[in-house]
N, CA, C and O of each residue as an XYZ file, in Angstrom:
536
protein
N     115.303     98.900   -216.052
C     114.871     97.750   -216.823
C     115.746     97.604   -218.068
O     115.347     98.055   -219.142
N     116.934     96.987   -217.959
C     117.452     96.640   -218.941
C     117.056     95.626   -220.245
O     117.598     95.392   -221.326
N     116.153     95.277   -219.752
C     115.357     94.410   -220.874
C     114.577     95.132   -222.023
O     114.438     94.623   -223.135
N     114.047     96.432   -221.647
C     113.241     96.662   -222.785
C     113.958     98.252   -223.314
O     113.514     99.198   -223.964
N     115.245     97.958   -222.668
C     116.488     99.587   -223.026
C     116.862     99.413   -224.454
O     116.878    100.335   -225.270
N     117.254     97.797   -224.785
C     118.258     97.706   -226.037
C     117.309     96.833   -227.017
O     116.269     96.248   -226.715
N     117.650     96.873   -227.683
C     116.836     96.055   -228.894
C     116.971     94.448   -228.622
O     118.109     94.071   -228.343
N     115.812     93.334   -228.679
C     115.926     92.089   -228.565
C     117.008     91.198   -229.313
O     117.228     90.005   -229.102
N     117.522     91.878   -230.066
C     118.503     90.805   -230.590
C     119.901     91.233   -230.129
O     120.781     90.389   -230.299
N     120.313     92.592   -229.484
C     121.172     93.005   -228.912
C     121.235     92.253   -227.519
O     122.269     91.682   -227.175
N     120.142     92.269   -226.758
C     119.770     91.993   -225.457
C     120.047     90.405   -225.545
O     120.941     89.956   -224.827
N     119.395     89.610   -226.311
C     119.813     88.147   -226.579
C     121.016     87.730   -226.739
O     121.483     86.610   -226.533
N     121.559     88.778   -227.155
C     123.475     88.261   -227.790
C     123.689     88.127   -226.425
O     123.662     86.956   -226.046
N     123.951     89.207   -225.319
C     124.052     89.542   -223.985
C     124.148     88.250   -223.328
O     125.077     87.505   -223.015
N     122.822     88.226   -223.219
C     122.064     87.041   -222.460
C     122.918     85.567   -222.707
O     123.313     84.807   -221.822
N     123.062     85.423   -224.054
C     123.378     84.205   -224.383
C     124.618     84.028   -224.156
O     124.972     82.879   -223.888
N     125.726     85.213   -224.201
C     127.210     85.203   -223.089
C     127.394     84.727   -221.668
O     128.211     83.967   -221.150
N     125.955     85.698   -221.020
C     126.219     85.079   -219.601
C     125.674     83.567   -219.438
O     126.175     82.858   -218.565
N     124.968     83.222   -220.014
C     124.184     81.572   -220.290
C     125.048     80.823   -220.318
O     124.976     79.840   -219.580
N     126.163     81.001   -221.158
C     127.461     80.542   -221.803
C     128.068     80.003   -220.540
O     128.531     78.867   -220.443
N     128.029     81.040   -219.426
C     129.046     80.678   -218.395
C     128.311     79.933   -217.196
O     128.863     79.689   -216.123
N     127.016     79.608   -217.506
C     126.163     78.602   -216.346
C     126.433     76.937   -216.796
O     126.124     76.481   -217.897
N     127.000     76.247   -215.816
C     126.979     74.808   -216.286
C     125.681     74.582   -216.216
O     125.675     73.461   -216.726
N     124.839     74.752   -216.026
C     123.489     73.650   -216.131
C     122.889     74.153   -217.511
O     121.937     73.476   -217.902
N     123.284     75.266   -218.362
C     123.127     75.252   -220.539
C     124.108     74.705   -221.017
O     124.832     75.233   -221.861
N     124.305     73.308   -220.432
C     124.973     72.351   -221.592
C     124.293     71.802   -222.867
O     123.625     70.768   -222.877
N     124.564     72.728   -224.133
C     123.752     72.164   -225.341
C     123.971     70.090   -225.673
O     125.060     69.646   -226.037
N     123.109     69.443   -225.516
C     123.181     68.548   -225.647
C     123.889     67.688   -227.398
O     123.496     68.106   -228.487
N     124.858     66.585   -227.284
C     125.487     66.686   -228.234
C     124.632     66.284   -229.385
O     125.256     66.158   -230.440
N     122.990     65.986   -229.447
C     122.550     65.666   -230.722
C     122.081     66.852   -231.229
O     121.548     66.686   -232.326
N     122.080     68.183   -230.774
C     121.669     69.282   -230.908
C     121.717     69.788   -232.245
O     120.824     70.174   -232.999
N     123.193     69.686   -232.395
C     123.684     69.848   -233.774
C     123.455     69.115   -235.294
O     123.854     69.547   -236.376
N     122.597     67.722   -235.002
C     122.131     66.758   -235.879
C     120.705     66.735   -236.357
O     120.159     66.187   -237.314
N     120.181     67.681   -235.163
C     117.967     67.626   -234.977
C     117.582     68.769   -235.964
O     118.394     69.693   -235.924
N     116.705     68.920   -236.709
C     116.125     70.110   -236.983
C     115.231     70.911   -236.007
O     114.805     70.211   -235.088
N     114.976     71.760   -235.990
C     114.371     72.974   -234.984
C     113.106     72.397   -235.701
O     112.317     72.043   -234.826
N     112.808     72.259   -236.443
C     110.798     71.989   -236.435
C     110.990     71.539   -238.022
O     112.046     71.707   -238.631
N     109.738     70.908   -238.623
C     109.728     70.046   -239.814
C     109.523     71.178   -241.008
O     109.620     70.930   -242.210
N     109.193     72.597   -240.376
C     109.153     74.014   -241.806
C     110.879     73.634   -242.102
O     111.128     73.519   -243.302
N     111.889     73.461   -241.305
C     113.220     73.476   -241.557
C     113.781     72.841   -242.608
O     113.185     71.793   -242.857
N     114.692     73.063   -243.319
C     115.131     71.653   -244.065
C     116.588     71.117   -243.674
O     117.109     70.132   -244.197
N     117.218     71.978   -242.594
C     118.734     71.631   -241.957
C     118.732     71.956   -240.969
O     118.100     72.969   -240.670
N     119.634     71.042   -239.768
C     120.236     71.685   -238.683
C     120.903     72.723   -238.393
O     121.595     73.309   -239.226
N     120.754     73.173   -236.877
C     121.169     74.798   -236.915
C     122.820     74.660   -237.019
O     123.532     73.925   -236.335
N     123.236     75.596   -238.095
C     124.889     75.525   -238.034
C     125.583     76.246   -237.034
O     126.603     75.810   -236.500
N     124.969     77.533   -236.715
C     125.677     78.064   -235.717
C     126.049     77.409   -234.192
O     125.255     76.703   -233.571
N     127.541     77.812   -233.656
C     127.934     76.852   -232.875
C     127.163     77.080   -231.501
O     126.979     76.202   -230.658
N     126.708     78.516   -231.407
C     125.729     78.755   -229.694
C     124.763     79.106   -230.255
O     124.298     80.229   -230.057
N     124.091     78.042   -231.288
C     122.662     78.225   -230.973
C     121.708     78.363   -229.995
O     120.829     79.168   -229.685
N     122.370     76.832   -229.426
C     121.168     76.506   -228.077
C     121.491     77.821   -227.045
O     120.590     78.172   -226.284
N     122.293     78.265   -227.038
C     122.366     79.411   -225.950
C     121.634     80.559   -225.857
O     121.102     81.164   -224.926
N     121.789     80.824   -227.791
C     121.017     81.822   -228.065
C     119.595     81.328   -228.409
O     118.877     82.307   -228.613
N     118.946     80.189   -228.545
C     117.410     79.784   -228.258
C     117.316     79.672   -227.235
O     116.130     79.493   -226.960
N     118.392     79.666   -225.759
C     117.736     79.699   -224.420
C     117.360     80.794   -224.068
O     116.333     81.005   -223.423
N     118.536     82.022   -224.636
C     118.109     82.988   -224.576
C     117.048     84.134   -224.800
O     116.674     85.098   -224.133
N     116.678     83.522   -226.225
C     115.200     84.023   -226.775
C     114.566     83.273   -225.807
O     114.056     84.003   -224.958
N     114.397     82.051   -225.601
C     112.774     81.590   -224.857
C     112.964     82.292   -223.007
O     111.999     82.936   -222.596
N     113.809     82.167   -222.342
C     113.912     82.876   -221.051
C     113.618     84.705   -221.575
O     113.282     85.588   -220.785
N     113.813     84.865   -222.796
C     113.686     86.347   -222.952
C     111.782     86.543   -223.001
O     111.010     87.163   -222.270
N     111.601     85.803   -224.061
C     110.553     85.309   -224.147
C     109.153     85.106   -222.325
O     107.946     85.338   -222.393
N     109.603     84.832   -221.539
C     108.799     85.020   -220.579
C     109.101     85.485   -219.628
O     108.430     85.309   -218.611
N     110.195     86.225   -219.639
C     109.956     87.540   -219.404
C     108.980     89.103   -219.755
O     108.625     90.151   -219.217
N     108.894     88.372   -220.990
C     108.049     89.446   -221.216
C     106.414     89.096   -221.756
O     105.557     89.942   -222.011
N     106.272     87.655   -221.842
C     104.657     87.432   -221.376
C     104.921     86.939   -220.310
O     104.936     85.727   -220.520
N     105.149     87.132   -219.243
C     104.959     86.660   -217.413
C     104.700     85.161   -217.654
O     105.637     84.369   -217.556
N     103.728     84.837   -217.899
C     103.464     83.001   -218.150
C     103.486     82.397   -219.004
O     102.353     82.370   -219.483
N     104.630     81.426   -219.943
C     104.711     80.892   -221.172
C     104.604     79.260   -221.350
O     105.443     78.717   -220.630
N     103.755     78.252   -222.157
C     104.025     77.122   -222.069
C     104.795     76.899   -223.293
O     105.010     77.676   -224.223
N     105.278     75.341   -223.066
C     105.851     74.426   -224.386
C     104.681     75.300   -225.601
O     104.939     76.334   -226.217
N     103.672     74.663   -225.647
C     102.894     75.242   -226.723
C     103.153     76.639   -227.822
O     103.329     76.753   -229.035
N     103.067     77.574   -226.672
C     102.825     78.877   -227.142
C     104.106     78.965   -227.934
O     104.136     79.435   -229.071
N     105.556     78.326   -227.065
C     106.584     78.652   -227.783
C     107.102     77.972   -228.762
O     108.084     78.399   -229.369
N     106.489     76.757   -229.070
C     106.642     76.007   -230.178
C     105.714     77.046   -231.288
O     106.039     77.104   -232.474
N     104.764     77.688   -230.843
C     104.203     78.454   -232.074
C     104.933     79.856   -232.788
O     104.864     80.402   -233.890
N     105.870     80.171   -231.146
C     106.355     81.345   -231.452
C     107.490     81.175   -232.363
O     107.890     82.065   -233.114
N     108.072     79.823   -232.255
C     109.362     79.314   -233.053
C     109.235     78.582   -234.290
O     110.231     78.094   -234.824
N     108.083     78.472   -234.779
C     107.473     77.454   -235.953
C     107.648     78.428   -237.373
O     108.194     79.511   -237.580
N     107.098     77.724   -237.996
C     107.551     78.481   -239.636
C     106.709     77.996   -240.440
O     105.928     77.154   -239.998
N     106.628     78.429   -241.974
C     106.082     78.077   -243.242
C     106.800     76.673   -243.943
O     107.787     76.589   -244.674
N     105.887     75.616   -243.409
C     106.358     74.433   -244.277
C     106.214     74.827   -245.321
O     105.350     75.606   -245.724
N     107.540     74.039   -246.207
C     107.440     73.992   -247.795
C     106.924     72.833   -248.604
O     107.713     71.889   -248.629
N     105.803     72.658   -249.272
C     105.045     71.892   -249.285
C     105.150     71.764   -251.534
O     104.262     71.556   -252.361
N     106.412     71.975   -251.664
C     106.342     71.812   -253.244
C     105.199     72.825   -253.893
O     105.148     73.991   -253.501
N     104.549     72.474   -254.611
C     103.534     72.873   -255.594
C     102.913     73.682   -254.910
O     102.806     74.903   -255.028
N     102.204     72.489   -253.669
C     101.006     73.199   -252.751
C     101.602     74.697   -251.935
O     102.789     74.976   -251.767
N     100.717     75.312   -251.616
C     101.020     76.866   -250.455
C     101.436     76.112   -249.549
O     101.025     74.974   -249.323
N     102.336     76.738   -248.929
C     103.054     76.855   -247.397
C     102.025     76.509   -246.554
O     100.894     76.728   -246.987
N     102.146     75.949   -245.291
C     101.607     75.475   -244.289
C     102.102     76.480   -243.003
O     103.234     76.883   -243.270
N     101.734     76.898   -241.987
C     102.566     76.990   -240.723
C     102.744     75.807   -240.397
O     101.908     74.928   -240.606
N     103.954     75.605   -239.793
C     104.003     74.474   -238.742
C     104.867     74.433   -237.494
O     106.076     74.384   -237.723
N     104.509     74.442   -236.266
C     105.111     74.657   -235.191
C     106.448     74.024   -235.193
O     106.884     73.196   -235.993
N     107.155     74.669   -233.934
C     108.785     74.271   -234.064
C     108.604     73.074   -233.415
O     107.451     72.680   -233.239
N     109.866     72.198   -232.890
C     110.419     71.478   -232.161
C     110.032     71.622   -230.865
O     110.226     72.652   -230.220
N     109.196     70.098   -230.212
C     109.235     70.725   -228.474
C     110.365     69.984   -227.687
O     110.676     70.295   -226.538
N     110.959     68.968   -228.408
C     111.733     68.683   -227.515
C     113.163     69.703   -227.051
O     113.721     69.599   -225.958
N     113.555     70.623   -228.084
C     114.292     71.727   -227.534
C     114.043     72.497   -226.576
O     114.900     72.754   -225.730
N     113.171     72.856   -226.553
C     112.048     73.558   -225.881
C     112.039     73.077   -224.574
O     112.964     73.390   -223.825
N     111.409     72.580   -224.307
C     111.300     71.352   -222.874
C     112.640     71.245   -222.548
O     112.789     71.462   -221.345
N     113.668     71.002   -223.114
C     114.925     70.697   -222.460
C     115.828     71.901   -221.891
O     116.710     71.896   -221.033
N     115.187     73.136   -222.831
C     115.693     74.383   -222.243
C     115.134     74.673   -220.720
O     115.738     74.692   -219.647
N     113.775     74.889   -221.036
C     112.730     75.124   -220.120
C     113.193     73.897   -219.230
O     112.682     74.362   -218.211
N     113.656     72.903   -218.861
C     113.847     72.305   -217.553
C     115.343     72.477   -217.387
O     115.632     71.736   -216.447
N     116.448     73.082   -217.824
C     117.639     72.980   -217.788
C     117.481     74.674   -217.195
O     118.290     74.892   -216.293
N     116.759     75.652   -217.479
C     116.829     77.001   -216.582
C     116.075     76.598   -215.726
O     116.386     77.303   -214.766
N     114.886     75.610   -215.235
C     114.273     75.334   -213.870
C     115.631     75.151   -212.727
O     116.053     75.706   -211.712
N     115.943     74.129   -213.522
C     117.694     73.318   -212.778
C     118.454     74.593   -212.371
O     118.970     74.528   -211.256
N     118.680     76.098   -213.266
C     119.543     76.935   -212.692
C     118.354     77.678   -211.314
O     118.796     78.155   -210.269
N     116.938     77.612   -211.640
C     116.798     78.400   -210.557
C     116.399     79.398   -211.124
O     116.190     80.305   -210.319
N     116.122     79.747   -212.500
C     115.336     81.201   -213.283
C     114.398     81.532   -213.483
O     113.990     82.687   -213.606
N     113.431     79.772   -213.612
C     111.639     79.761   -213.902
C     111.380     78.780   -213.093
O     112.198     78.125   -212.446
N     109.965     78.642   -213.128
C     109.153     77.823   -211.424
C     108.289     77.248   -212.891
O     108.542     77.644   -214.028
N     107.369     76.362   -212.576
C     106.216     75.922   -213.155
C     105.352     77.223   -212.144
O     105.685     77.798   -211.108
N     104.088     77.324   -213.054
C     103.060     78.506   -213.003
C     102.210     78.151   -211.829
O     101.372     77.290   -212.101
N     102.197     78.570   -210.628
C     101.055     78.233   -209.896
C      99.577     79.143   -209.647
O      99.476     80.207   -209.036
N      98.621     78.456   -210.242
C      97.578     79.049   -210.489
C      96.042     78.748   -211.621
O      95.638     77.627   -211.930
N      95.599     79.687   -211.936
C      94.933     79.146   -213.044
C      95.531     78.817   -214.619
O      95.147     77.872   -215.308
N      96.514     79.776   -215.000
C      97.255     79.868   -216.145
C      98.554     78.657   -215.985
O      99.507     78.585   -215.209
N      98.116     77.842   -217.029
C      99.795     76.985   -216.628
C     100.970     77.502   -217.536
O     100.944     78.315   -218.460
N     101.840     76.900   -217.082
C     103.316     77.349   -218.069
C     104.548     77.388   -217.037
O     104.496     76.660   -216.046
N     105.329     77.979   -217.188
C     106.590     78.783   -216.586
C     106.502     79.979   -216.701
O     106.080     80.626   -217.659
N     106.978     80.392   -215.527
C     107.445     81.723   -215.147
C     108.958     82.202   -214.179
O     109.721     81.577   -213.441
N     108.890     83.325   -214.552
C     110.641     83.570   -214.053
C     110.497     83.746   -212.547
O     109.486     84.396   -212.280
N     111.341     83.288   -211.262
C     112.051     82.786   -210.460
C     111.878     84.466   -210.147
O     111.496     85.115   -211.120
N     112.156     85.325   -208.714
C     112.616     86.171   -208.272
C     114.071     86.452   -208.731
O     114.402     87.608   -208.994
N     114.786     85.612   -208.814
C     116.288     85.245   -208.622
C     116.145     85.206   -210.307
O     117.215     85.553   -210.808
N     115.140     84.886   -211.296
C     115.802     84.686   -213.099
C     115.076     86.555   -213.315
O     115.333     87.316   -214.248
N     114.451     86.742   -212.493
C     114.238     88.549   -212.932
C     115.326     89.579   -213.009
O     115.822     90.334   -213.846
N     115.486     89.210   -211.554
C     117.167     89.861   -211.133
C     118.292     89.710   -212.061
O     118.955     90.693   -212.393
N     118.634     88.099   -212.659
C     119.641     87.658   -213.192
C     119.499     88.410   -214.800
O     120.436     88.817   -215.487
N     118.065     88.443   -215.130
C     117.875     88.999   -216.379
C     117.945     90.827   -216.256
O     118.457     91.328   -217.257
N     117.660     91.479   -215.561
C     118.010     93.033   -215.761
C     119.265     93.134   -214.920
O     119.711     94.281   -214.956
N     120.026     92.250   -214.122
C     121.691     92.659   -214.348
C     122.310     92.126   -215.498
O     123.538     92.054   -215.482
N     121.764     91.784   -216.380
C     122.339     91.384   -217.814
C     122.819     93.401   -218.744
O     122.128     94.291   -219.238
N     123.755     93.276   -218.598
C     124.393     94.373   -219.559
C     124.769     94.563   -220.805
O     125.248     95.645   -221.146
């Protein structure tokens, strides 16, 4: 199980190399213009972000088995800054989200959830692809 050998942000760098080399994680070109969620106050500067947020969220259900838009907009959200007043949480961005999550359906890594629990889940074929990740 190479997934839970190296530390998550080691394992993500990984991940987000081989991602790199799948045509169907084409970061879309407004990517660079959107904020990740309204706690933000700028777009992401780094140039493989989206690779490395595909990578966290496919890392991501892998290791809760069933994940929706929801959960991971909560997992990616932050402390609005609200001036005077205390911080708020406020969930991330779903349209990133959703576009990841149907752009790894397209490679063939996650299925929609069949059952009582909805969400996505990883593919036979995105388990495999994720512990031959080195």
């Amino acid at each position: 199980m190479a997934v839970y050998d190296i530390s998550g942000e080691e394992y993500n760098k990984k991940l987000a190399e081989e991602l790199k080399k799948m045509p169907e994680f084409e970061a879309p070109e407004w990517v660079f213009f959107v904020k990740t969620g309204v706690s933000k106050q700028r777009p992401p500067f780094e140039g493989d972000f989206w690779h490395k947020r595909a990578a966290s969220i496919i890392r991501q259900i892998y290791i809760k088995k069933i994940v929706g838009v929801g959960r991971l907009r909560t997992r990616y959200g932050g402390a609005q800054k609200r001036g005077a007043k205390p911080n708020r949480f406020k969930k991330g961005s779903g349209k990133i989200i959703r576009l990841i999550l149907q752009q790894a359906e397209k490679a063939g890594l996650i299925e929609q959830a069949k059952g009582k629990k909805k969400g996505r889940q990883l593919t036979k074929n995105g388990i495999a692809f994720l512990e031959s990740v080195k």
